[in-house]
N, C-alpha and C positions, 0 to 999 in steps of 0.2 A: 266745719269750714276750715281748710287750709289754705296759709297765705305763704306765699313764695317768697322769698326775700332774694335768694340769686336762685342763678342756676344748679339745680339738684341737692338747694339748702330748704329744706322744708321748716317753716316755724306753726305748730296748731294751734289753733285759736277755736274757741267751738262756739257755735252761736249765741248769740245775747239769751241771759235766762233772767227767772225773777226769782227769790226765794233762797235759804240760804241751801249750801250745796247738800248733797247724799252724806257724804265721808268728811265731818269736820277733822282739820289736821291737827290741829293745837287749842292750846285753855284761851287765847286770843279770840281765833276764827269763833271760838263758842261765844264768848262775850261778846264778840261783834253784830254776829250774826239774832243771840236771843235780845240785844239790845235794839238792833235796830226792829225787829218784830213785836219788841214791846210797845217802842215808840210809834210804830204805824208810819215809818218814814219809808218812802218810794227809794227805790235802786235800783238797777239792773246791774246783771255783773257777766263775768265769762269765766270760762278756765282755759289754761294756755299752755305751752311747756312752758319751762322757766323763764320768766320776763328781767331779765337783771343787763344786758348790754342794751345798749340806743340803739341797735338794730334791733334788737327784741320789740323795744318799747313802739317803735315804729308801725310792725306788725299788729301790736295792741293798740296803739292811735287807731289804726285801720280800719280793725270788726267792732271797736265805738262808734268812728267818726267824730271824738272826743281825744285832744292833746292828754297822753299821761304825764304826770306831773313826778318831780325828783322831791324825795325825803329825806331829808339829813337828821341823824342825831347827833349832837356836837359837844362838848364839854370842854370844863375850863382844863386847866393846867391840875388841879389838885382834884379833878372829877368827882365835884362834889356843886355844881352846878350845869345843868341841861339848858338846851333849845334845840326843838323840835323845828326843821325850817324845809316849809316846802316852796319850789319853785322850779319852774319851765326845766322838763327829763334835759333839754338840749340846751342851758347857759350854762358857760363856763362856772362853777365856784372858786370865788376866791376870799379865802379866810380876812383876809386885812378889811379887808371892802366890807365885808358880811361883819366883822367887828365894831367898825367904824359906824355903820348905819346905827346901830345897836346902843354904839358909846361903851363900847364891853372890851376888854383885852382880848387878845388873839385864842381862838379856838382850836380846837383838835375834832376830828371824826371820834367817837366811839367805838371801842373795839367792841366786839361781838359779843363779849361778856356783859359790858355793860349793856349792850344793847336787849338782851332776853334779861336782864335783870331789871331793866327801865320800862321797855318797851316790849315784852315778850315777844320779841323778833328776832331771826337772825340779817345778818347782812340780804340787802335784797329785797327785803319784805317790810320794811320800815314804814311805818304808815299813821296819819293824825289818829285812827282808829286806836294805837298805842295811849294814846292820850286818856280813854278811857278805864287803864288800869288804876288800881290807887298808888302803885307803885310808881306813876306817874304824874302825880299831881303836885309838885313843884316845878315841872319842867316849864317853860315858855316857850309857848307855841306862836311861829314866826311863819308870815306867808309873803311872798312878793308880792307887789300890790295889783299887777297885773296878771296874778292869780287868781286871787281874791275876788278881781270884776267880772272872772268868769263864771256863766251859769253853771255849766257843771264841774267837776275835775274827774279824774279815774287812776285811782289809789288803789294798792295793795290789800287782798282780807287776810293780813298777815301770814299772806304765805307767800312765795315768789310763781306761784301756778293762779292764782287768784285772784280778779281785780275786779273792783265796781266801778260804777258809775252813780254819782253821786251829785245834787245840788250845795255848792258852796254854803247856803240860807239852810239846810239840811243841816249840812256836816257840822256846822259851828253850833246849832242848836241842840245835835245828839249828844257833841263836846260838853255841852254849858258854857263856853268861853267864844269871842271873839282872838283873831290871833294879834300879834304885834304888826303893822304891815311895814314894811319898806322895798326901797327900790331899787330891784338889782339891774344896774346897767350897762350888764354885758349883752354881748349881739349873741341872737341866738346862731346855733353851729349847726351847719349841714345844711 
């Protein structure tokens, strides 16, 4: 399946599949994929070119019929505390606001080192899937609340070509954790 975004801008998207892929890319996609087969948990997923701008994401919204959702990794000033925070690919983030909710002092993105050192991701492929490392198990995992009410989401299998589709009631039980919820109040953009 090819979906158009403009004129003579091609983005591919291949059909919905079940199962994890042929060619796993990273030590992640592996953990993801033999964990969700252990657990006997439902997904369906696709594979894409690289899904990393809102017009990307859009295209992937598309061959779901499922909103993709944005993943942040975030840390303090002395990056020596994480939150993993997902919410709607298309609301603004804004640090002050996402602190405040929290009661936490002002945040920073993760650089990319941190981010394969946390989360075995690079930029782009950030994903609660991350959550799964032990490398990862003091981070807090943070969802907007109007995420969270959704049946599904469609996250990242740690790679930026790679995305499922996943039940919320799924995701948190593959996790072992519920996340922190709160409420982000920005309008969504586009």
């Amino acid at each position: 399946m090819e979906i158009y975004m403009e004129k003579d801008n091609k983005f591919y998207t291949s059909e919905i599949m079940t199962g994890a892929p042929a060619v796993i890319k990273n030590d992640l996609q592996k953990l993801i994929y033999d964990t969700l087969e252990k657990s006997g948990i439902g997904y369906t997923r696709i594979e894409s070119d690289p899904g990393i701008s809102m017009d990307d994401c859009l295209n992937i919204d598309r061959a779901f019929g499922i909103d993709t959702v944005k993943t942040i990794l975030l840390t303090n000033r002395q990056k020596s505390k994480f939150w993993l925070y997902v919410t709607h690919a298309r609301k603004p983030f804004i640090t002050k606001e996402f602190g405040a909710s929290l009661g936490i002092p002002r945040v920073s993105f993760a650089d990319e080192e941190l981010m394969l050192q946390v989360l075995g991701t690079r930029h782009g492929a950030a994903t609660p899937f991350g959550l799964l490392r032990s490398e990862a198990a003091d981070v807090t995992f943070v969802m907007d609340q109007d995420v969270a009410d959704r049946d599904k989401i469609v996250i990242t299998d740690g790679d930026p070509c790679g995305f499922i589709a996943i039940s919320n009631r799924d995701l948190f039980r593959l996790l072992g954790k519920e996340p922190v919820l709160i409420e982000n109040p920005a309008q969504i953009e586009g």
